[in-house]
N, C-alpha and C positions, 0 to 999 in steps of 0.2 A: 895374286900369287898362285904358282899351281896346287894345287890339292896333294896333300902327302898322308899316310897312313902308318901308323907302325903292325909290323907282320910277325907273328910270332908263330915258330912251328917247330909245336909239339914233340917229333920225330927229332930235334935236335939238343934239346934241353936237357943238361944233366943235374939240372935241379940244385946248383949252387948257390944262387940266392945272390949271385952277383949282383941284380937288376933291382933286386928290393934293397937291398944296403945303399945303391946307390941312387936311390930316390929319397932316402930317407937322410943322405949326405949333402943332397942338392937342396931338398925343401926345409934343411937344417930342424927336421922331424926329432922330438927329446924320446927318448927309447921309453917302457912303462913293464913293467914288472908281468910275468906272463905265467900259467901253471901249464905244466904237462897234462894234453889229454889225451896222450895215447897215440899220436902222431909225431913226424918228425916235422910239419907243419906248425909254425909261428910266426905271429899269434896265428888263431884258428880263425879268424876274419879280419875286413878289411875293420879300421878303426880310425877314429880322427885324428891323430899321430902314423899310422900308417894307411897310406894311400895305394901302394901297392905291396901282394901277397902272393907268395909263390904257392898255389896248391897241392899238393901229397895225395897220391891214391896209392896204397895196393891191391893190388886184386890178384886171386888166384891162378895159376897158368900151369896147364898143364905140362907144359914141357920145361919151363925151368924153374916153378914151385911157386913166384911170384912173379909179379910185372907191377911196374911203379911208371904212373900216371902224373905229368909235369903241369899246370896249367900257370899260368902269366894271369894275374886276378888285379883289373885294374879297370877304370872306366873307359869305356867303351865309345865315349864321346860319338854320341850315335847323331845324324845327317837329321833327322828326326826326333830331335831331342824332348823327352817328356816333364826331364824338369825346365828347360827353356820354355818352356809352354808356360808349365804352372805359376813360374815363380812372378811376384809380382812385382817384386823390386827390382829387377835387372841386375841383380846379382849375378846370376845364371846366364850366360852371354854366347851367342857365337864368336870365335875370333875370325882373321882373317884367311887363317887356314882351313876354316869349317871344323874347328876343335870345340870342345866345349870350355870357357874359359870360369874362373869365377872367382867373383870381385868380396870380398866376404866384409869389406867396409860398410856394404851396404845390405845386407845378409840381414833379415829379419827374424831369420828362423823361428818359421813360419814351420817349415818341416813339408812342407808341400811335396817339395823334390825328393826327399824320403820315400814319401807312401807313392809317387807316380813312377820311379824308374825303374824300367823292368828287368833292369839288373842287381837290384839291390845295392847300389854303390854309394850314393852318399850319406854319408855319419854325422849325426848331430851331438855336438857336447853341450851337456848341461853346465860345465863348467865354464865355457867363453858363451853360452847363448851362443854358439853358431853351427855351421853347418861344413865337413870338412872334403874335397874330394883331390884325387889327380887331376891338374890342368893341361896335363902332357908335356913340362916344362915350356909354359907359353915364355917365359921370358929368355929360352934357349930358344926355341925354336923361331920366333919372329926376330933372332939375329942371326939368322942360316944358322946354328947350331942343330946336333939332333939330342932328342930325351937322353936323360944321363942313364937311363934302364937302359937303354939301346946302346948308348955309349960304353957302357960297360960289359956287355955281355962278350962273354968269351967264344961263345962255339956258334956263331950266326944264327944262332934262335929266335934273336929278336934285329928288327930289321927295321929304319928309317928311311920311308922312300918316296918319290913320285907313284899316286896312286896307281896308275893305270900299268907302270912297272909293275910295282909288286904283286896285283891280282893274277897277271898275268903269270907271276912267277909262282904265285901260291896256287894255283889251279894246277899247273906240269908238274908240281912238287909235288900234289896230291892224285895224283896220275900216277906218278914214277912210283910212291906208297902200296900204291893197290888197297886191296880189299873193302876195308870200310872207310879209308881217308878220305874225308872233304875238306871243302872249306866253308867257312861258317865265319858270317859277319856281315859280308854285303849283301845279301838280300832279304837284311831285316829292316825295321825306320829308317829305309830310302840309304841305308848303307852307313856301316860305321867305321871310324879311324882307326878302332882294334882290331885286327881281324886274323884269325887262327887257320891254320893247317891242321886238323887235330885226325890224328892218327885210328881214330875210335867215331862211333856216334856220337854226337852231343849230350844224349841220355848218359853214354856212361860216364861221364865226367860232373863232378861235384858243384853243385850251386851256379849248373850253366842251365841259363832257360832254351827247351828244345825247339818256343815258338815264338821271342819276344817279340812285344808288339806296345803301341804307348796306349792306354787305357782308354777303350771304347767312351767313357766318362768323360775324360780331357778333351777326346775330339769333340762331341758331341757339343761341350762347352765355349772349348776356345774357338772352334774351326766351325761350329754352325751357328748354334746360338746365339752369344755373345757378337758376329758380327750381323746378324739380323738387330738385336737389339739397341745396336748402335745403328745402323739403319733405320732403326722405326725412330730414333729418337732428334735425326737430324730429320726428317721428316716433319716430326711437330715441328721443330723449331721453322723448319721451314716454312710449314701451314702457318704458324703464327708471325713470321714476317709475310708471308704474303698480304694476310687479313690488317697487318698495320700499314700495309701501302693502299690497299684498295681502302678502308674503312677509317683509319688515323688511328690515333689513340683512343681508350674508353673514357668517354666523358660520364657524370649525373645523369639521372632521367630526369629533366629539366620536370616536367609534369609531376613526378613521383615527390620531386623537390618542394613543390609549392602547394601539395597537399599534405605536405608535414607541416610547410609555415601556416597554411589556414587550420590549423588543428582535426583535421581531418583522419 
């Protein structure tokens, strides 16, 4: 299948909320009781009822008194996935898209994919034992369908597309922007499925990391160690079929035998 991405840029977002209602319509998500803190932003994070969150900034401006800051807060389903590393169960899955998919039948929660992703995206409930995240609607999209966020969005903010289209569009987009717009996503964990246009630095924007990368810990684990350690291990086993062809099986020490029976 070709590789597709969804594109979401900042400079178009009027912060409706279209995109979260209708993720929340699609994964038939039960709503949960929220308090006011001080933001027009709810809830104030991502949770395991909700999978995707529109984020709120204001910030000071000198020329028209404030600026209000839009971000799309949803998993990132990154090319380089750190909880597809961790998790042991196969829970955690590539699809065929290169999305991150996830099977929660089989979901241990363990909480591995918690503490390794370095976007802070997936939520664990104490009350199902499990683990909650965005799959990117795998069961829209592996019928040509695109995400119901993206389906919904009113003012082309959010965009379902052939990857190599949309980079291409989100790079001229942050061009045509000027000053501090980039783009941010594909040149992190070998490139992710979310990927922004964000009108501002990275820094200035809430609960976005400026450097994500998957934990020096996991590489060192899954990607050195752990396959040395399976290599030493089919090695014995190795060394001990060879020594049963050259030598048989272990017999008595015929000698050792017969000086137990002489009382010896």
């Amino acid at each position: 299948m070709t590789e597709k991405i969804k594109l979401f840029d900042t400079s178009k977002c009027t912060g409706c909320r279209s995109c979260q209602l209708a993720c929340k319509q699609w994964n038939q998500l039960s709503a949960k009781q929220t308090r006011n803190t001080g933001t027009y932003q709810n809830p104030p994070d991502l949770q395991p009822n909700t999978y995707l969150v529109m984020r709120f900034q204001e910030m000071d401006d000198p020329k028209t008194g404030v600026k209000w800051f839009f971000r799309h807060h949803a998993c990132m389903h990154c090319t380089d996935a750190a909880c597809v590393k961790v998790c042991p169960s196969g829970a955690l899955y590539y699809t065929d898209m290169k999305t991150v998919g996830l099977n929660r039948a089989i979901c241990i929660a363990c909480k591995e994919c918690v503490t390794a992703c370095p976007f802070d995206i997936p939520k664990y409930d104490d009350k199902t034992d499990k683990v909650y995240k965005c799959d990117m609607c795998e069961s829209r999209i592996g019928n040509n369908m695109e995400p119901a966020c993206a389906k919904a969005c009113p003012t082309g903010a959010l965009l379902w597309g052939d990857k190599e289209k949309l980079l291409k569009a989100a790079y001229k987009r942050a061009k045509d922007l000027g000053g501090d717009a980039e783009v941010y996503g594909d040149k992190f964990v070998n490139g992710t499925h979310l990927v922004y246009v964000l009108q501002e630095k990275p820094a200035v924007y809430s609960a976005l990391p400026t450097n994500p990368s998957v934990p020096l810990s996991i590489v060192l684990w899954k990607d050195v160690l752990k396959p040395l350690s399976l290599l030493a291990a089919g090695g014995v086993l190795a060394g001990s079929f060879l020594h049963y062809i050259i030598h048989g099986p272990k017999t008595p020490d015929e000698n050792g035998a017969s000086k137990m029976e002489g009382g010896e």
